[in-house]
C-alpha positions, -999 to 999 in steps of 0.1 A, spaced: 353 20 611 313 20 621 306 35 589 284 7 577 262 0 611 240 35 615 212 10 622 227 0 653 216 28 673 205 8 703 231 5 727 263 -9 739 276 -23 772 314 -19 787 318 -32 823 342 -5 836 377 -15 850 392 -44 835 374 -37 798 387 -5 795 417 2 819 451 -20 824 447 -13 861 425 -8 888 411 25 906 413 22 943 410 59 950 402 90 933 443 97 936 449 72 910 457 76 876 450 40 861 454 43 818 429 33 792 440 -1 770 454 13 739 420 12 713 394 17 744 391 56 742 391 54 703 363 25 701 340 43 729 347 77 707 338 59 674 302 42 688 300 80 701 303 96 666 280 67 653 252 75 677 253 44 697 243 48 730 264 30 757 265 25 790 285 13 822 276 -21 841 306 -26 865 309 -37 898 328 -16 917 331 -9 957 325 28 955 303 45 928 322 77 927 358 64 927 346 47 891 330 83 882 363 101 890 383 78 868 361 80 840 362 115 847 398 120 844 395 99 812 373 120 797 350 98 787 323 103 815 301 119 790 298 90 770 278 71 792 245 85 801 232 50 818 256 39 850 249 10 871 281 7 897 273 -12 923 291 -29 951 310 -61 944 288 -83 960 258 -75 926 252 -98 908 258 -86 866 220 -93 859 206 -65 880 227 -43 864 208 -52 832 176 -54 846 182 -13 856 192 -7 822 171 -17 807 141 -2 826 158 34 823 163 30 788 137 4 775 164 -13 753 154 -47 743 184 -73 759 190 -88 719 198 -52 713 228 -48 739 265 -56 728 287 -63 764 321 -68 767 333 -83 802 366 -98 816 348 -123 837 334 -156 819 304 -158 851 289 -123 841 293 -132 801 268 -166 809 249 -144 830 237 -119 809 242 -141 780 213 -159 790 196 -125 790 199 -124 755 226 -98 753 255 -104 725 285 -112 749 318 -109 739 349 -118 771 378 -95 766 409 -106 789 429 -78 779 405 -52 774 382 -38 748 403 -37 716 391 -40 674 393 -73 674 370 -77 702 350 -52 685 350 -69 654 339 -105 675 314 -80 693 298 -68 662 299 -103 644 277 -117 670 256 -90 670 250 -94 634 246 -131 632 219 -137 666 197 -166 661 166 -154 674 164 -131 647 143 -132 613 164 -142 588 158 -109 568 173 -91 595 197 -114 605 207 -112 569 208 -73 568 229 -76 598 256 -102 585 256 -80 554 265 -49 576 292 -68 595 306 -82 560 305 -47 543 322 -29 577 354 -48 571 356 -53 538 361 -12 533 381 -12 563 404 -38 548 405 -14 515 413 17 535 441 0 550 456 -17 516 454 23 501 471 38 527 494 6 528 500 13 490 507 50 499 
């Protein structure tokens, strides 16, 4: 599905409960389940070498490690910033981006809450609010964005819209062959 966007190598952003799980995690007992496509997006960008990361507020750190942990997705994120409720989105940003260097037009974030998507909107991070978690169409929204951002060049704002075209265009003909099958 990320066949066509190897340039995109910079990184993307999942807040960590809503985005990715139908329920919450209160305590390392629980067993809270991924949203259907979650696992399979976050494997994809994986396979793709996009780096990602977590930005979630959450009221203890290692209660959102264990459930990532029993997802087995852990690995995925090298970058975590979990921090108490009471954080505002934008320092979670501001970490990341000092520990990785990533310029904010080069982050992709998906978030449940419309006050952290304006936030770091205003960052210049390609926002995209997901109210039932991360899924391909939000994907799709995601990577649209991403490939149309105005404070681009228009030769790479260009390459990008041609990228997001191309992406879809042979996943629509993989789907008509097997559809044919």
């Amino acid at each position: 599905m990320l066949g066509s966007y190897s340039y995109m190598n910079e990184l993307s952003l999942d807040g960590l409960a809503r985005p990715v799980a139908s329920s919450e995690c209160l305590s390392k007992n629980d067993n809270p389940v991924l949203y259907p496509q979650a696992k399979g997006i976050i494997q994809a960008l994986k396979s793709k070498g996009i780096s990602m990361a977590i930005a979630s507020r959450s009221p203890t750190a290692d209660i959102a490690r264990t459930f990532l942990s029993k997802q087995d997705i852990l690995s995925n994120f090298p970058v975590m910033e979990i921090y108490s409720s009471w954080t505002h989105k934008t320092d979670h940003f501001r970490k990341i981006h000092q520990k990785t260097g990533v310029p904010y037009n080069s982050i992709l974030f998906f978030d449940d809450e419309h006050r952290n998507i304006q936030a770091v909107r205003n960052m210049g991070v390609t926002c995209v609010h997901v109210s039932s978690g991360v899924n391909l169409d939000a994907l799709k929204t995601g990577l649209q964005g991403f490939a149309g951002i105005e404070h681009l060049g228009p030769d790479n704002q260009a390459f990008r819209q041609k990228k997001v075209t191309d992406f879809f265009n042979k996943r629509g003909s993989k789907k008509d062959k097997k559809e044919e099958a």
